[in-house]
Phi, psi and omega in degrees: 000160185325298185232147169255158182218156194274136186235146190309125170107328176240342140041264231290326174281330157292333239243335184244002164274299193318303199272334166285329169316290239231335171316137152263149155291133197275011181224143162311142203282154178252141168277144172293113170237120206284178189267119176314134164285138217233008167269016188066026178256152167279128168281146196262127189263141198265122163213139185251126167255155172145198199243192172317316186320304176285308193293324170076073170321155186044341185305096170305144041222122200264124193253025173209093176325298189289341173262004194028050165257128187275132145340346183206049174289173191294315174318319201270332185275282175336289196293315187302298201325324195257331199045065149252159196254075184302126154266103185258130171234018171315150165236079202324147178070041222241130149220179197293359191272002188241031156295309210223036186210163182267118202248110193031233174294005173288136174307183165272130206284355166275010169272337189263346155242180222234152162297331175280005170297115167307312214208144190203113173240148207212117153253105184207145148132005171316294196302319207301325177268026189017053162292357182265318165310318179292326167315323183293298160319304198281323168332283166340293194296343196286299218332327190283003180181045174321353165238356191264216159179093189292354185241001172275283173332307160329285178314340214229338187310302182286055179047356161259173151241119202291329138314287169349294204322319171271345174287325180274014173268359218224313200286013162253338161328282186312282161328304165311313197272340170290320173298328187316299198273326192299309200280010192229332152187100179277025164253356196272168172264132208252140166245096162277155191229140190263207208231132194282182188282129203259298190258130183355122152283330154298003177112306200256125210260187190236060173303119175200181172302330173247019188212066169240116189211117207325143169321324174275005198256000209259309157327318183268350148320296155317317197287302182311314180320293194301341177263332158304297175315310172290339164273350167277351180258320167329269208313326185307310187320301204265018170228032172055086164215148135259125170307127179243100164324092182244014161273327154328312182288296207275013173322092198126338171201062167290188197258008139310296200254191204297165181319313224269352187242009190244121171273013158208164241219109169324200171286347184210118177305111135298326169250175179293108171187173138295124177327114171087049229197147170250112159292174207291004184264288190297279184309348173274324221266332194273315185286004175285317172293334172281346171290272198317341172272348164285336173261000174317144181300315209255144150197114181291146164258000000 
């Protein structure tokens, strides 16, 4: 997602994950493109839209200085498992306006496709609901009810919840960039891919130094997370995308839990990721749920 932010105890290393997030690069980002097949078969030519989720920040072998995009991003895992011929333009910091506008030296992520496209996975609407900001307030906000859940409050204070507000501000977005990619290659099969489980699902949370956030709060995180996912599985519906579900698969090795079981990655990182993030264990993981739902029999327009 767009911005990272520094947490009590880990400062310094979110704080240089951050500044690798939101830096532009003095040389333009290039899209990552796999090799054509040389037996005369046709291959389904591939292009990955998105954000950090997809591009996978810090994940070795990271092959784009300006996208913080890795070799073994979920995108990139898909095309060997298919032997498709990927165009990857995923982006860190990606929202939906930088589909069809240039995000700092990057191109617009709507340049790479063709009327000859096959395939299209697309992760966007995170950054559009600041959600790393909002992670960040709440970070801020525990000290003031560490058992309570002060950022649920925070969020909640003028009598709305001002996340909601913003995700159903996002989902005609999310619609636009799905008209988008259908009208720019209106032969490919559109995939949105949701966002995996960042947080407990049960609820119950782990408040530490590298994880800070107040005890009540890590449920209502989860609760946003979950309405995000659900309105990218709406928009897939009612715009010929099919949604692919990656939270479900990652149930279980949220940024609770111990290292050696854990797929996305705390405020301060143990493994090679972005703070909040799915390390290269969490991006396989994302890319096994986008192979099956490619290999399910049906697929609707």
């Amino acid at each position: 997602m767009r911005r990272l932010f520094p947490a009590p105890g880990a400062t310094r290393v979110v704080a240089v994950a951050a500044a690798l997030i939101t830096a532009g690069a003095v040389a333009a980002a290039a899209p990552a493109e796999a090799t054509t097949a040389t037996d005369g078969r046709h291959r389904v030519d591939y292009v990955a839209l998105g954000d950090s989720y997809a591009s996978a920040p810090l994940v070795p072998d990271q092959v784009d200085p300006t996208c913080l995009r890795s070799s073994h991003n979920y995108p990139s895992l898909v095309a060997g498992w298919t032997a498709a011929t990927l165009t990857d333009v995923s982006c860190s910091g990606a929202t939906t306006a930088d589909m069809t506008a240039a995000q700092g030296t990057a191109p617009a992520q709507f340049a790479a496709l063709r009327r000859g496209t096959d395939l299209v996975t697309v992760t966007i609407g995170g950054n559009d609901i600041g959600f790393s900001t909002v992670l960040g307030t709440c970070a801020r906000v525990t000290a003031t009810d560490p058992a309570g859940a002060p950022c649920r409050a925070h969020f909640t204070s003028t009598g709305s919840d001002t996340v909601t507000d913003s995700i159903a501000r996002t989902a005609p977005k999310v619609a636009q960039v799905l008209r988008g990619i259908h009208h720019r290659a209106p032969h490919a099969r559109v995939v949105v891919v949701g966002y995996p489980d960042l947080f407990p699902d049960d609820g119950v949370g782990c408040t530490s130094a590298k994880v800070p956030l107040a005890a009540g709060d890590f449920s209502y995180l989860r609760d946003k997370e979950k309405e995000l996912n659900a309105m990218l599985a709406r928009q897939a519906r009612r715009n010929g995308a099919r949604y692919v579900d990656t939270y479900a698969p990652t149930v279980g090795h949220d940024l609770c839990r111990p290292v050696a079981n854990r797929w996305i990655e705390t405020f301060a990182p143990d493994s090679p990721a972005a703070p909040v993030h799915p390390n290269a264990a969490g991006e396989s993981a994302m890319a096994g749920a986008v192979e099956r739902g490619l290999s399910r029999p049906t697929w609707h327009r």
